[in-house]
N, C-alpha and C positions, 0 to 999 in steps of 0.2 A: 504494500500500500504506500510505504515511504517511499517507493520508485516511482511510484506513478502520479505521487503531486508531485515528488521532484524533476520529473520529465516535464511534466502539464508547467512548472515555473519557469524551468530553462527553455522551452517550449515559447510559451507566453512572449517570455523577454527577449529574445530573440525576433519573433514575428512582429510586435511590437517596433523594432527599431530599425529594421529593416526599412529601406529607401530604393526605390526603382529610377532608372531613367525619367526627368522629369522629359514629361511632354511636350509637344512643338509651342511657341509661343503665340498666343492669339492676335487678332488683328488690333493695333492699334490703336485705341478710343479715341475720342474727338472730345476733349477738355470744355467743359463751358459751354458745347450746344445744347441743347433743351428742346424738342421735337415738338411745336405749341403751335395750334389750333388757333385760326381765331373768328370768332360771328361776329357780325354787324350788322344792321335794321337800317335802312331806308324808307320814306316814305314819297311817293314819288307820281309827276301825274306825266304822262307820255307826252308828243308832239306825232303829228303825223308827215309823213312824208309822200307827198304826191307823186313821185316819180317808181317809188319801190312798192305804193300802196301796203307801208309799215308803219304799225307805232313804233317810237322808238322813247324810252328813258334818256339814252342818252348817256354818254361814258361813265359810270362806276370808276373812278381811279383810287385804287386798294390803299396806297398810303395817305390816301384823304382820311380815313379809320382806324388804320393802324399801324405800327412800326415794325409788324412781324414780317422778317421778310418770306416774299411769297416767290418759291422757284418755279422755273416750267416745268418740273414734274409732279408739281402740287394738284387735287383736287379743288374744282370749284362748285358747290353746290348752291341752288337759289331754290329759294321756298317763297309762297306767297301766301300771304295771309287771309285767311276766305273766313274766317268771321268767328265768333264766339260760341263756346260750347259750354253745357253744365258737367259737370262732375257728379258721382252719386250721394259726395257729401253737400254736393248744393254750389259749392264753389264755381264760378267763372275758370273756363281755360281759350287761350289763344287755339286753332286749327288751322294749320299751314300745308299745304300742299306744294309735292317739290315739282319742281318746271322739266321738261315741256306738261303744260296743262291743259285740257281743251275744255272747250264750249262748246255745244249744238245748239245753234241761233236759226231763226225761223228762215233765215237768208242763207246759212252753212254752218263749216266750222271754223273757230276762231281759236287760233293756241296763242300762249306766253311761252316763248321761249327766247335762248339766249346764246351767247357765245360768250369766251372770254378770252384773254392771253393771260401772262402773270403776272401782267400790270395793272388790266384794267376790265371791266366787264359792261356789255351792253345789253338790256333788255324788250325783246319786242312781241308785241301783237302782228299776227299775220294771220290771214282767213284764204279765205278759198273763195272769196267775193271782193267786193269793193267794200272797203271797211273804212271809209272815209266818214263815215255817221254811224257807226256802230255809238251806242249807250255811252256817255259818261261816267257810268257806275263799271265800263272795263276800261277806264284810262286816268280818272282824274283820281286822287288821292290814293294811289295802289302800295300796299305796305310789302317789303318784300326781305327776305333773310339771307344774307350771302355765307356761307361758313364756307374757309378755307382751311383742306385738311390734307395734311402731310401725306405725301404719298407714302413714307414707311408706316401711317398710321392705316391709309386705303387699303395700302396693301394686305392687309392683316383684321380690320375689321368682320367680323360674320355678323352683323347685325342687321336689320333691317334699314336700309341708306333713304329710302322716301318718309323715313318716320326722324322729324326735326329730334325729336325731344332724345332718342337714342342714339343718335349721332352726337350730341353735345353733352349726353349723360359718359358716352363714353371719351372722348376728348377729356371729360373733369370740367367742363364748363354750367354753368348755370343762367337763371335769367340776371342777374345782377352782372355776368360777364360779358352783357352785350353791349353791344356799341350802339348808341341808338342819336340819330340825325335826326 
């Protein structure tokens, strides 16, 4: 029996202090970046343009909002704000729907949608008729959500991307984190 805890100790202290080849070295980190998200609210009423038969906003330029800088392989998403909903506790909630968005107008259909670069972003109405008199209620005072999100974070996201609230819950943002014009 006194062999076999003496084994089991010289055993022990032995395997214990043992050291292998350390492993290849990993890549590099990058000091001080911080991989950050950022939303910002516009509230905004179009202009039309006669010749393209578009509304147009009109240039979003990013560092009008923020200082984060935005690369070209960043995500650009737009949401727009279609109107207020209750909650089961009774509470008020904002309903945002992400862009392209469509309408079926008794004349056709009428989307919001958008382009951007990593500078700046544009938002337009375009139909499938002459939209030169469509409603004031789709051009004048339209509220709209711009959140720009890291591509290492796009990358990697599983959640649902047309749902505002999931997008910013996972970024770590809240509504006090928005930028609001």
């Amino acid at each position: 029996m006194k062999r076999i805890f003496g084994l089991l100790a010289i055993l022990t202290i032995v395997l214990t202090s043992c050291e292998g080849d350390p492993g290849p070295q990993g890549p590099p980190g990058q000091d001080g970046v911080n991989i950050v998200g950022t939303t910002f609210e516009i509230n905004s009423t179009f202009e039309y343009n006669n010749d393209s038969n578009l509304w147009s906003t009109g240039f979003i330029t990013f560092s009008d909002f923020t200082d984060v800088e935005v690369l070209e392989s960043d995500a650009v998403l737009i949401y727009r704000l279609d109107g207020e909903g209750t909650l089961n506790d009774g509470s008020s909630v904002d309903e945002w729907s992400m862009l392209p968005q469509n309408f079926f107008t008794n004349e056709g259909t009428l989307q919001y949608v958008f382009n951007h670069t990593f500078v700046d972003a544009e938002i337009f109405i375009d139909g499938n008729y002459d939209t030169s008199n469509i409603s004031t209620g789709f051009t004048d005072d339209q509220v709209f959500r711009i959140v720009i999100v890291p591509s290492d974070f796009a990358s990697q996201f599983t959640g649902d991307i047309n749902n505002l609230s999931e997008v910013m819950n996972a970024l770590g943002q809240s509504e006090s984190d928005v930028i609001r014009m």
